[in-house]
C-alpha positions as CSV (number, residue, x, y, z in Angstrom):
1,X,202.3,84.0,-7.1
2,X,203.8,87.3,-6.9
3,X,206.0,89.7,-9.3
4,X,208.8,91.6,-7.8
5,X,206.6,95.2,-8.1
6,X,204.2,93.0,-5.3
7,X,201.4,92.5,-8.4
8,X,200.0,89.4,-8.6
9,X,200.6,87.1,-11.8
10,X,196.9,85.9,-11.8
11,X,194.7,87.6,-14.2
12,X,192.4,90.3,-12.5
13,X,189.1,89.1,-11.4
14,X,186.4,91.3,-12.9
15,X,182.6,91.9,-12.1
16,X,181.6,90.4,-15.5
17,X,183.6,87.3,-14.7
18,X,182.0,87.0,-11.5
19,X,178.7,86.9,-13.5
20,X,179.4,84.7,-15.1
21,X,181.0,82.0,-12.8
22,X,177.1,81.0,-12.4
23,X,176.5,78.3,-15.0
24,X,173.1,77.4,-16.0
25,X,171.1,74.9,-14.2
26,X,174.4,74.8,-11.3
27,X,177.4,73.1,-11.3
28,X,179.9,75.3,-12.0
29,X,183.1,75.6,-9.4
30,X,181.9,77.6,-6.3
31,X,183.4,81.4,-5.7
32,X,185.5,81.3,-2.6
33,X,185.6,84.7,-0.8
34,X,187.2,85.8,1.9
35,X,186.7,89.0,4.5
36,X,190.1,91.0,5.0
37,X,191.0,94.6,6.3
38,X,194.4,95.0,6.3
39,X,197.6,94.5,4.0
40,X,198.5,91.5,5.7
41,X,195.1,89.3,5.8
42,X,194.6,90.5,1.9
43,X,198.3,88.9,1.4
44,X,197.2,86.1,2.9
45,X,193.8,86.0,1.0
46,X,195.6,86.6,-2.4
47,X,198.2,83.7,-2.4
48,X,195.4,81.9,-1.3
49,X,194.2,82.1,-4.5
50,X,190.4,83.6,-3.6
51,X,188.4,85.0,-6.4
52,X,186.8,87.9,-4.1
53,X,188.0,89.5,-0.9
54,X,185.5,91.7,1.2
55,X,186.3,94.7,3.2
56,X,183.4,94.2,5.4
57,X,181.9,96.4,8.0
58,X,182.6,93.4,10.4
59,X,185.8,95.1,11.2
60,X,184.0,96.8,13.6
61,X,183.2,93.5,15.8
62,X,186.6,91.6,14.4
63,X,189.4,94.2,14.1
64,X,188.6,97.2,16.2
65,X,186.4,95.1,19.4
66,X,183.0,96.3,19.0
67,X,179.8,94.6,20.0
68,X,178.6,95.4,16.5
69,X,178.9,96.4,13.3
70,X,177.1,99.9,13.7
71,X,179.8,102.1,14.9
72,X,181.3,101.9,11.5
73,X,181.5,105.3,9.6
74,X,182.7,105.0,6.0
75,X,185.7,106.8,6.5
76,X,186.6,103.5,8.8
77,X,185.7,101.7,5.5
78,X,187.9,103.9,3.4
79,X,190.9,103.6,5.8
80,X,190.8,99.4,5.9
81,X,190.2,99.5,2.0
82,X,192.9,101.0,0.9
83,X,195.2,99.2,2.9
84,X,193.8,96.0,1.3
85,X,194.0,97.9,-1.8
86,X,197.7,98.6,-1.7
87,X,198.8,94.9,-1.9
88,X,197.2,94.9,-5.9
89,X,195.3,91.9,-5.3
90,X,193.7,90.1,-8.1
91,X,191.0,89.1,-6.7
92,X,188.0,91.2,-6.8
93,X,187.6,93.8,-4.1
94,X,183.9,94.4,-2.5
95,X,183.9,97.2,0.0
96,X,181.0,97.0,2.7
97,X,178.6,100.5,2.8
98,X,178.2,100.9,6.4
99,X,175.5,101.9,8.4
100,X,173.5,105.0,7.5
101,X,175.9,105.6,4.7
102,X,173.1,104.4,2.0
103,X,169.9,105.3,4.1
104,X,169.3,108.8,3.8
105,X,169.2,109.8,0.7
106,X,170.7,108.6,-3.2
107,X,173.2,111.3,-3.3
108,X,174.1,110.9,0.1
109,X,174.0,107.0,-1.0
110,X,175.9,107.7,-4.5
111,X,178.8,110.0,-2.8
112,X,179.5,107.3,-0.1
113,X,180.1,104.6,-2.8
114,X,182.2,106.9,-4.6
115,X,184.0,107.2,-2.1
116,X,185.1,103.0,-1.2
117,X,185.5,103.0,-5.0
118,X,187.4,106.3,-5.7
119,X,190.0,106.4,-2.0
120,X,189.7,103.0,-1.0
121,X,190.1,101.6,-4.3
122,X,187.4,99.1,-4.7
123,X,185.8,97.9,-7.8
124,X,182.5,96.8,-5.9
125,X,180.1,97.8,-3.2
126,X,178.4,95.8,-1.0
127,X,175.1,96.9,0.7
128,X,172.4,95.0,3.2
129,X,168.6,94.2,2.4
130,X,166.5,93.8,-0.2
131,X,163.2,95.7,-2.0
132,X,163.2,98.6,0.6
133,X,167.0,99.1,-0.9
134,X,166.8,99.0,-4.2
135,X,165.9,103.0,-4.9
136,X,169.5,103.3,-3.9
137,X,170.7,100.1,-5.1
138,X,169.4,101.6,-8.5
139,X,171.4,105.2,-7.6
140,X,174.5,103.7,-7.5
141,X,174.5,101.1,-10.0
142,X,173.3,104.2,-12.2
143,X,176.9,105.4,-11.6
144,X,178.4,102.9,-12.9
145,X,179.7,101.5,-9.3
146,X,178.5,97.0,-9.1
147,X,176.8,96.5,-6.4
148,X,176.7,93.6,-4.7
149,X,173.2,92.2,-2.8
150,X,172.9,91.1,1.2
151,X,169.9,89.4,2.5
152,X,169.1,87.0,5.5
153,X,171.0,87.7,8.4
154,X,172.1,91.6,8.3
155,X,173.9,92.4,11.1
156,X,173.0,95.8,10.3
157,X,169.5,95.4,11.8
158,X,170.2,93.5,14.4
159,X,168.1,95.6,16.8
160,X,165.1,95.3,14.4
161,X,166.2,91.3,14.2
162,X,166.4,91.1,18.3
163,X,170.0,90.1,17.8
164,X,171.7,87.6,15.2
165,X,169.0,85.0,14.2
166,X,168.3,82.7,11.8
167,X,166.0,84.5,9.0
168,X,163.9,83.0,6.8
169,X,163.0,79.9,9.2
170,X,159.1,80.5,8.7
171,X,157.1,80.4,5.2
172,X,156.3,84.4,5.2
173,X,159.8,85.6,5.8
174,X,161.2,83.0,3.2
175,X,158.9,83.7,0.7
176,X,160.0,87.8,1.4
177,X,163.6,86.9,1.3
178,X,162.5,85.0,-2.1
179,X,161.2,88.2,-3.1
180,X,164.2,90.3,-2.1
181,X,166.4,88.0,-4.0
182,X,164.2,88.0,-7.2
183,X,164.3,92.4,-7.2
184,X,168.2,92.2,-6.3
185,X,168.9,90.0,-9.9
186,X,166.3,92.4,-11.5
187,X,167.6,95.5,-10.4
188,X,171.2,94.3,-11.8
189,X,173.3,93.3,-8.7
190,X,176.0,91.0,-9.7
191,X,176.1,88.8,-6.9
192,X,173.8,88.3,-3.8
193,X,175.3,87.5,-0.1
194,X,172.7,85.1,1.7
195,X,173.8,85.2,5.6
196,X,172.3,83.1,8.4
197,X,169.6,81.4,6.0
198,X,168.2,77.7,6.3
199,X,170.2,75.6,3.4
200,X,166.9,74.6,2.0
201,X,165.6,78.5,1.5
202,X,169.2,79.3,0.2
203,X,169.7,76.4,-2.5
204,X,166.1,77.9,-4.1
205,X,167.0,81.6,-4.2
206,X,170.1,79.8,-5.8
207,X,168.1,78.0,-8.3
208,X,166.1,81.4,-8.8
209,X,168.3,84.1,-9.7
210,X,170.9,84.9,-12.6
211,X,173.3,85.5,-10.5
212,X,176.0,84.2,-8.0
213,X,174.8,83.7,-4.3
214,X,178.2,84.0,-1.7
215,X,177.1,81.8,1.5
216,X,177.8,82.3,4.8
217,X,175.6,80.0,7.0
218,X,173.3,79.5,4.4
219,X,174.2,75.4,3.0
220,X,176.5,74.3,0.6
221,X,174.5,74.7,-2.2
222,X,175.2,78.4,-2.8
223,X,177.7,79.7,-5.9
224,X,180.2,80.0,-3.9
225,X,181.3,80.3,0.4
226,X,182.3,83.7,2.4
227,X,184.0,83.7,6.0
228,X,185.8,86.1,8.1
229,X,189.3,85.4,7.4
230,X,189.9,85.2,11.2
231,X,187.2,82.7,12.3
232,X,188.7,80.4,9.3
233,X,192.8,80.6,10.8
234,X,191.6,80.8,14.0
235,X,192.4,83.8,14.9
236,X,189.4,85.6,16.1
237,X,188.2,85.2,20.2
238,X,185.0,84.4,21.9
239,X,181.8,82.8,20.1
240,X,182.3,80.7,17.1
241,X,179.0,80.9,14.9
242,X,178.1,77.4,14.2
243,X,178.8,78.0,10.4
244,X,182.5,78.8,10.7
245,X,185.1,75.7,9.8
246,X,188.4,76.9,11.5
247,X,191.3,75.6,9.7
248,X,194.1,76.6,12.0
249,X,194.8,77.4,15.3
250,X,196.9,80.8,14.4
251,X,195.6,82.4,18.2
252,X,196.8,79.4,19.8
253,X,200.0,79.6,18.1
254,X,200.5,83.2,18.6
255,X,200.3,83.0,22.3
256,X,202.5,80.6,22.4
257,X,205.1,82.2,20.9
258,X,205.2,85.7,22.3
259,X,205.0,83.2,25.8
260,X,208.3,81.7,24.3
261,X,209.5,85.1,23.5
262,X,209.0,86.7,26.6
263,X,210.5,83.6,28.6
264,X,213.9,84.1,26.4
265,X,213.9,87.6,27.2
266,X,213.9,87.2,31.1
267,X,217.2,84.5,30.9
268,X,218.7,87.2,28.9
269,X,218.6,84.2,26.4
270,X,217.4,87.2,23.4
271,X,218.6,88.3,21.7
272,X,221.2,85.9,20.9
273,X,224.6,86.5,18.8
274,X,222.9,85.4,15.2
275,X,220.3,88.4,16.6
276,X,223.0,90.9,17.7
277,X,225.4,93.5,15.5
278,X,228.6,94.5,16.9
279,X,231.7,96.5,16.0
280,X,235.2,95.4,15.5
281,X,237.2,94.7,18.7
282,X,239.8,97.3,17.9
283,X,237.2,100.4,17.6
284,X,235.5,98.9,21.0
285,X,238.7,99.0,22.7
286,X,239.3,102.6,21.5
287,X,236.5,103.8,22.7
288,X,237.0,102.2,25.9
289,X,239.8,103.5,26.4
């Protein structure tokens, strides 16, 4: 539900109530999140009802047609953000860091957050990996920005990955995604993405951090669910991951209706009087005349 100005009438999701959604031992009502990156899909995501919507870097693959998500710059990320932005959701915003925009250095790291938070107008960040991250995880948190955790599947190593796998299938590589978990709750993320996980390896990092883990191909035993808001309506094209649930066929329906649209346009059948303005048949005759 909306007010008139176009704010939402739900209370606004904060970082500290995303905390502490996780009840002790489980059990408390899963987080549903959402990707957007536009006005439109963060409408949609906000009547919806979700408690998080993430400007992910995905837009790359989803919105703009790329192959991956390393062609992202943040001022991509900016752009998409604020339009989300506009429509004053109340859920909580996370904005995606993009590639290179947290590798190089912390102030390099720092300024890039600033950024998403400052002219995109997020209250989060959301970077990928674990212990190798958390000098800059540490940077930005240290200015005051929440950052939220990604491990398992990161699309932004996908080279170093050999495309988008499964992680975590054999003991070593769980036990290090364990361990990248444990130093994200340490260093003071407040929620941790786990992507492209076996369930099993996902519902223990569960049980072994503080806080919230957001799944997406990762089991049903995570603090909440994440999925590209296009995969779930059925929007998006080409490869469905085996993890998305489509829950409407809005692609389908699309086509059909610009087919429908198109078909009334060439028996001159549109627009039709209730779709037409004309003047009054005195004035057309004058200027006939």
């Amino acid at each position: 539900m909306t007010h008139e100005s176009g704010k939402s009438l739900r209370p606004q999701v904060t970082v500290p109530q995303i905390m502490n959604s996780k009840m002790p031992g489980g059990g408390g009502e899963p987080l549903v999140v959402v990707t957007a990156y536009d006005a439109p899909t963060a409408r949609i995501a906000e009547a919806a009802g979700v408690d998080i919507i993430l400007v992910g870097d995905s837009l790359g693959m989803v919105v703009l047609g790329a192959d991956d998500t390393l062609h992202v710059t943040v001022d991509v990320m900016v752009h998409h953000c604020a339009a989300v932005t506009s429509q004053k959701p109340s859920a909580l915003v996370v904005a995606d860091l993009p590639f290179l925009s947290y590798h190089i250095s912390k102030e390099d790291t720092v300024r890039n957050a600033g950024r998403l938070i400052r002219d995109g107008g997020a209250q989060a960040v959301k970077l990928e990996g674990g212990i190798k991250r958390l000098e800059m995880v540490h940077a930005i948190l240290d200015s005051e920005i929440p950052v939220m955790g990604h491990i398992g599947l990161t699309p932004q190593s996908m080279h170093a990955m050999g495309g988008f796998r499964v992680q975590g299938k054999e003991l070593e590589q769980a036990q290090a995604l364990l361990d990248d978990a444990k130093a994200l709750d340490a260093a003071g993320v407040f929620a941790i993405v786990l992507e492209g996980i076996p369930a099993q390896l996902a519902t223990l990092i569960t049980q072994r951090v503080s806080v919230p883990t957001i799944g997406i191909g990762a089991g049903v035993n995570c603090d909440g669910q994440v999925l590209v808001i296009h995969d779930l309506l059925g929007l998006a094209t080409g490869h469905v991951p085996k993890f998305v649930r489509r829950y409407a066929s809005v692609l389908d329906d699309s086509v059909d209706a610009v087919a429908r649209y198109a078909t009334d346009v060439k028996k001159r059948e549109f627009p039709g009087p209730d779709e037409t303005y004309n003047m009054s048949p005195s004035i057309a005759d004058q200027l006939i005349g």
